[in-house]
Structure formats: C-alpha cells, structure tokens
N, C-alpha and C positions, 0 to 999 in steps of 0.2 A: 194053674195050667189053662183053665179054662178063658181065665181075663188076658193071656196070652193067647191064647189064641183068638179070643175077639179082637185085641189092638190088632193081631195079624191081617185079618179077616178086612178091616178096617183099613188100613193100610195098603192093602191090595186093591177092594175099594176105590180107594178115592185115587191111586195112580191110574188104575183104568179107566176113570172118569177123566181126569186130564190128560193122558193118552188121546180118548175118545175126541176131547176139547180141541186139539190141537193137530189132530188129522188132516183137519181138512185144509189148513196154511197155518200162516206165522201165527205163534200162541200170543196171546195179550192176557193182562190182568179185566174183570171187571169187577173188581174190588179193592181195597186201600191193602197194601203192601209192608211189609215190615223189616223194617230191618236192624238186626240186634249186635250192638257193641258191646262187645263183653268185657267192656274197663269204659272209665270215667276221665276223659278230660285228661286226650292225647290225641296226637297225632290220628291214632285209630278213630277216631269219635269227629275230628274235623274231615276227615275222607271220605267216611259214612255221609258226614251231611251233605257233603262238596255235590256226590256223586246222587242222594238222595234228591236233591233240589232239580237236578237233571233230569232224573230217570220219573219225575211227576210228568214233565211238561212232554216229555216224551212216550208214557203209555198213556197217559190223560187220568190216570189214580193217583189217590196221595199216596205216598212211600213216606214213611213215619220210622224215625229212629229211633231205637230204646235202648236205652244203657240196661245190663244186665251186669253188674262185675260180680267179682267173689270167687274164691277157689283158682287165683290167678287164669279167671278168664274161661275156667271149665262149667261155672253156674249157665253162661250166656250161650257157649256152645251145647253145650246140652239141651239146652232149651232149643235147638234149632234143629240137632240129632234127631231131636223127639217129637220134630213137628212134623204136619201130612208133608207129604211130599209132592204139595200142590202150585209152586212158583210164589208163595204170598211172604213165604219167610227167610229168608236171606241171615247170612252171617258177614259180620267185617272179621274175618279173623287173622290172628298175627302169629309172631314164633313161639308164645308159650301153648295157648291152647292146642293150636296145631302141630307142633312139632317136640316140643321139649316136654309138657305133661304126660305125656304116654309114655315117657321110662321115668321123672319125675318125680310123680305119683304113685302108692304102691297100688292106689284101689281107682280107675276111672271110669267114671258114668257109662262114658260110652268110648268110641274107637273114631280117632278123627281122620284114618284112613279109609275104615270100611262106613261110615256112618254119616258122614257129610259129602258131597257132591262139589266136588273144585269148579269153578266158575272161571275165574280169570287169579292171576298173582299181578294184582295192580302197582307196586310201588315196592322198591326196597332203597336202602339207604346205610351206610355205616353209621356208627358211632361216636360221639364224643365223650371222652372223661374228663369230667370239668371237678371244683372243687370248689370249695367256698373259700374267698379269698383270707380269712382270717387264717387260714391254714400258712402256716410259712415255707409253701413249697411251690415252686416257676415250673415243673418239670416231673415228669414219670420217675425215676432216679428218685428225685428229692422227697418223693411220696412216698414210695419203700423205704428208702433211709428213716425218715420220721416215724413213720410206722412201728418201724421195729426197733427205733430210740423209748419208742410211748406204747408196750404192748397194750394190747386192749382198749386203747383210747379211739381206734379210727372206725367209725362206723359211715355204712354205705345205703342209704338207698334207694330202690327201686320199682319201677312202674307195679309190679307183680311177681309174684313167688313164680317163680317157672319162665319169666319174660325174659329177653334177652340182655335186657339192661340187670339182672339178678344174674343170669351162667355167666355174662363178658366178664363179668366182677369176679364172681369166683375161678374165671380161667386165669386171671390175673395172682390170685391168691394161691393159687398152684403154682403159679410158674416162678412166682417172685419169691413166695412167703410173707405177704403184704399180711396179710392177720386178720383184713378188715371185716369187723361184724356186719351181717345183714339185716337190716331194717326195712322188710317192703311192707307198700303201701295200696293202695287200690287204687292207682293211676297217677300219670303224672303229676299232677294239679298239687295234692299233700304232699306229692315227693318235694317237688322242687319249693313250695314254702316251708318244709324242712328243713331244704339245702340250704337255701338263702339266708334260711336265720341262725344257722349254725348246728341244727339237734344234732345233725349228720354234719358227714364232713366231704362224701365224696360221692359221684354216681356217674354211670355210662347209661347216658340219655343220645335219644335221636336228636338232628343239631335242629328240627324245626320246634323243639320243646326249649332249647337252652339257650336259643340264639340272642335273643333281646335281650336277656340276664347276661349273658359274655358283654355283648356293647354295651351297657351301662354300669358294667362293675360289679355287678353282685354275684357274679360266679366266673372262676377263672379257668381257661380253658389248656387243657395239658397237652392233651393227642385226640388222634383219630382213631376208627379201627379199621379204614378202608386197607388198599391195596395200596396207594397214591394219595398223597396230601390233598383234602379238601379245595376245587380252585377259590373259593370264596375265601379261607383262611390259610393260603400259601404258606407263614409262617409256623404253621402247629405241623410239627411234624408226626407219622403215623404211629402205632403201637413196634409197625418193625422196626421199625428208624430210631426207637427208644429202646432197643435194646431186646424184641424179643420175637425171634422169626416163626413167620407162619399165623400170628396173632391179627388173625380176621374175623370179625364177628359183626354179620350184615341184620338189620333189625329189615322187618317186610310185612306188609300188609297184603289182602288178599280178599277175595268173595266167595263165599260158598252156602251151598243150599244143601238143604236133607238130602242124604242118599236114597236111591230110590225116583228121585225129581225126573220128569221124562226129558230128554235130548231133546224134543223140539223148545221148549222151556229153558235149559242149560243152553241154547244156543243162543236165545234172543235176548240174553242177559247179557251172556258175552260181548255177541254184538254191538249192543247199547252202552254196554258199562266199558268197551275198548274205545267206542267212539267218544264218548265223553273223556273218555284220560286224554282224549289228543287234544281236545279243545282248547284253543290259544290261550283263553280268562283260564280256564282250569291249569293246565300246561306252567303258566307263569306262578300259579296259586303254589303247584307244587313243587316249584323251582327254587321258590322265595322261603321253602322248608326241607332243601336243600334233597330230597329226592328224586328218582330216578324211575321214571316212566319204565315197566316191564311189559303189562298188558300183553298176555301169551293165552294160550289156548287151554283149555280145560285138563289134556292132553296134558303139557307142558308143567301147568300148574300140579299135576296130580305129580308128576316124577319127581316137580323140585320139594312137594310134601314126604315126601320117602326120601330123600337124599338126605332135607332138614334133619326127618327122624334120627335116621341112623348117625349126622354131623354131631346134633345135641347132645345124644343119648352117651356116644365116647366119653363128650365132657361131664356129665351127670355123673359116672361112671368113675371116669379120674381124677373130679373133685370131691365125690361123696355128698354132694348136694342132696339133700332133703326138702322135700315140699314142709311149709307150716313152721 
C-alpha cells in the first residue's frame, strides 16, 4: 500500500511539474524522447521512424525508437501506461494492444482506454489475404474448398496474437469454416519469411508488408478487406465481393502517451505529428504502403479507441479467440 501510494505521490509529482513547465507557452522537450513500437518489423516500426526522424528536427531532441514486443503488443504498451507522464514517452500503437487485447486477454497490465492518452489516429488501411503460391488456390472459394478437402493442413499466420491480421483470420474461420490453425509471430518480418517459404500457408497482412512479395511471385494475392477494391490492384476483388457481406476489417496505427500527460503537451504533439503526416516526402511514403492519412484529434481518436473496443471484442466473442 504504501509503494502505491509513493508511485501515486510521484506521479502527481511530476504532472505538476510539467503542468508548471508548460504554463507559461507551447511545451518543448529538453531532452531525448522516446518512442516505443510494441512489435518488430512492420508497418508500425516504419511509421514510428518516418514520424520520429521529423519530430527530432522539429523540437531539436533526439526522438529514439524502441521496439518493445511480446504479449501481442501489451509488453510495449505497458511500458508506456507506466511511464511519468511527462511528453518524453510516446507509444505507436495499433488494433491489438489498443483495442482487441482488453477483451482478448483474460488478465491486462493495464487499461488502454483509461491509461494511455490518444494523441492523434495517424493511418488506417484494409487488408490483404494473400497465400503462398504453392497453395493451389486463385480465389477465397478455392481456399475454403481446399481447406476443408485437407482438414488440419492449413495454417495461418500473423503479425501478433490479438492483431488484426490474427481476428481478420479468425472472422473468416467463423464465417466460412475455413479450419485454419493459428501460428503468430512477433511481427511481420518472421511472418512473412514463414509465408514465403511455405511453414504457413496463408495470412491477412497490411498490403504495405506484402506488396513486393505479390509483384514478384512469392505470395499470391486473393482479396481485400476494404469496402471497395484497392485502386492499386483493381483486379483483387474485396472479402464482399468473395462471398461474404459486411466482412470489413481496417488494420490502423496511432500515437499515444501516458494517461495523465498534461493538454499543453498532448496538443503539441498533435500538432507536430499531424503536420508531418501531410508532408508531401511523407504523404507519398505512405501512399506507396497503400495507407490512408487519418490525422484527427485526440478527441476523435479516443471515440475511434471505444468504437474499436467494443467492434473487436463482438468478434473475440463469436470466435472464441483466445490470447497465447
């Protein structure tokens, strides 16, 4: 009780002190910044840096990334729950730690509605389900039929336990009977030299992770999970278009700081971290990974983390999805 009440004590502390900090105009760092990806070698980890490389030249501190993964993405967030809540620690975070691990998981660290501070929802993006070409299947259809020709043979997988590339799959395996076993990894990076070389057989990856494996043959690409066919690959038609209505599953990245963080602080992040998404070099960066500039308000961001929750938590719910 008592080492709770010093973290509290402590905690109160040092918002007052930055509070104090930032009184008198716009808050600045004067010191090196952090900022924590909680998976390896994705999308999330090339954003973090896109955006980290900016935001040095623009408060004049290094801003330094750190991969933290594990526990699909809850080790990295936690560690940021749990930091002061003094502008120095930052989170990139996506749909599993933020939205899908809090009905996911039976026991979590911390609460990523009450415990983290929304910043900006920088980037969302649909889905692709690609396959590994050794598979003998051109089409969504062809993949369930195979499936359920070869039970137990089709194994899937994905960026993280809780990520949205692990629920898309299993919404799939609800809706179809597809069967396929779950194999996640701790980031893109082992998934996809998994895919490629056959351990697995299938996975709904963001199209800026699979894109270069589709053009040169080594992963084939089936559908989408948007609303509307990709314009880049006009002929992949979408998960509704294959057969199954309502089958939308947006993958999104996101910034967020300790709860607790003071408003003059959460503002000038915003500020900073929305002017760099516009930036024409960045803008193209994220174009060419087939995303979708969001860059909303802290405001905004915090209702589309409560919407996630409660979107995810249905499908955890009517697939029986388990973490681990």
């Amino acid at each position: 009780m008592h080492a709770l009440l010093r973290k509290a004590a402590c905690a109160l502390a040092v918002c007052s002190m930055a509070q104090a900090a930032v009184a008198a105009g716009e808050w600045a760092p004067t010191k090196p910044v952090r900022i924590i990806v909680p998976i390896v070698g994705s999308t999330n980890d090339v954003l973090g840096r896109l955006v980290a490389s900016k935001l040095e030249g623009i408060l004049g501190q290094p801003v330094i990334v750190e991969n933290k993964p594990g526990a699909g993405g809850n080790i990295g967030a936690d560690l940021v729950a749990k930091s002061p809540p003094d502008g120095y620690t930052l989170l990139v975070g996506y749909n599993g730690p933020i939205a899908i691990n809090k009905t996911l998981f039976d026991n979590m660290p911390y609460d990523p509605v009450t415990d983290l501070a929304p910043i900006t929802l920088a980037v969302s993006s649909p889905q692709y389900l690609v396959v590994n070409p050794g598979l003998p299947v051109k089409s969504v259809a062809d993949l369930v039929a195979w499936s359920k020709a070869h039970p137990g043979k089709l194994s899937y997988g994905s960026v993280a336990t809780g990520s949205a590339s692990h629920l898309t799959m299993e919404m799939l395996n609800e809706a179809s009977g597809l069967g396929a076993t779950h194999v996640p990894y701790r980031g893109a990076s082992p998934a996809l030299v998994d895919l490629v070389a056959g351990n697995v057989q299938a996975a709904f990856m963001v199209p800026g992770n699979v894109q270069q494996y589709v053009k040169e043959g080594r992963l084939r690409l089936l559908a989408s999970t948007g609303e509307k066919r990709f314009p880049s690959t006009p002929d992949i038609p979408t998960m509704i278009e294959a057969g199954y209505p309502h089958f939308v599953a947006t993958s999104w990245i996101g910034f967020l700081a300790p709860a607790g963080t003071p408003r003059p602080i959460i503002d000038r992040y915003n500020k900073e971290i929305v002017k760099i998404l516009h930036m024409p070099d960045v803008q193209q960066k994220l174009r060419d990974m087939e995303f979708e500039v969001v860059a909303n308000t802290p405001e905004q961001f915090g209702a589309w983390i409560r919407t996630e929750v409660e979107r995810w938590g249905k499908v955890i719910k009517a697939t029986g999805a388990k973490a681990g």
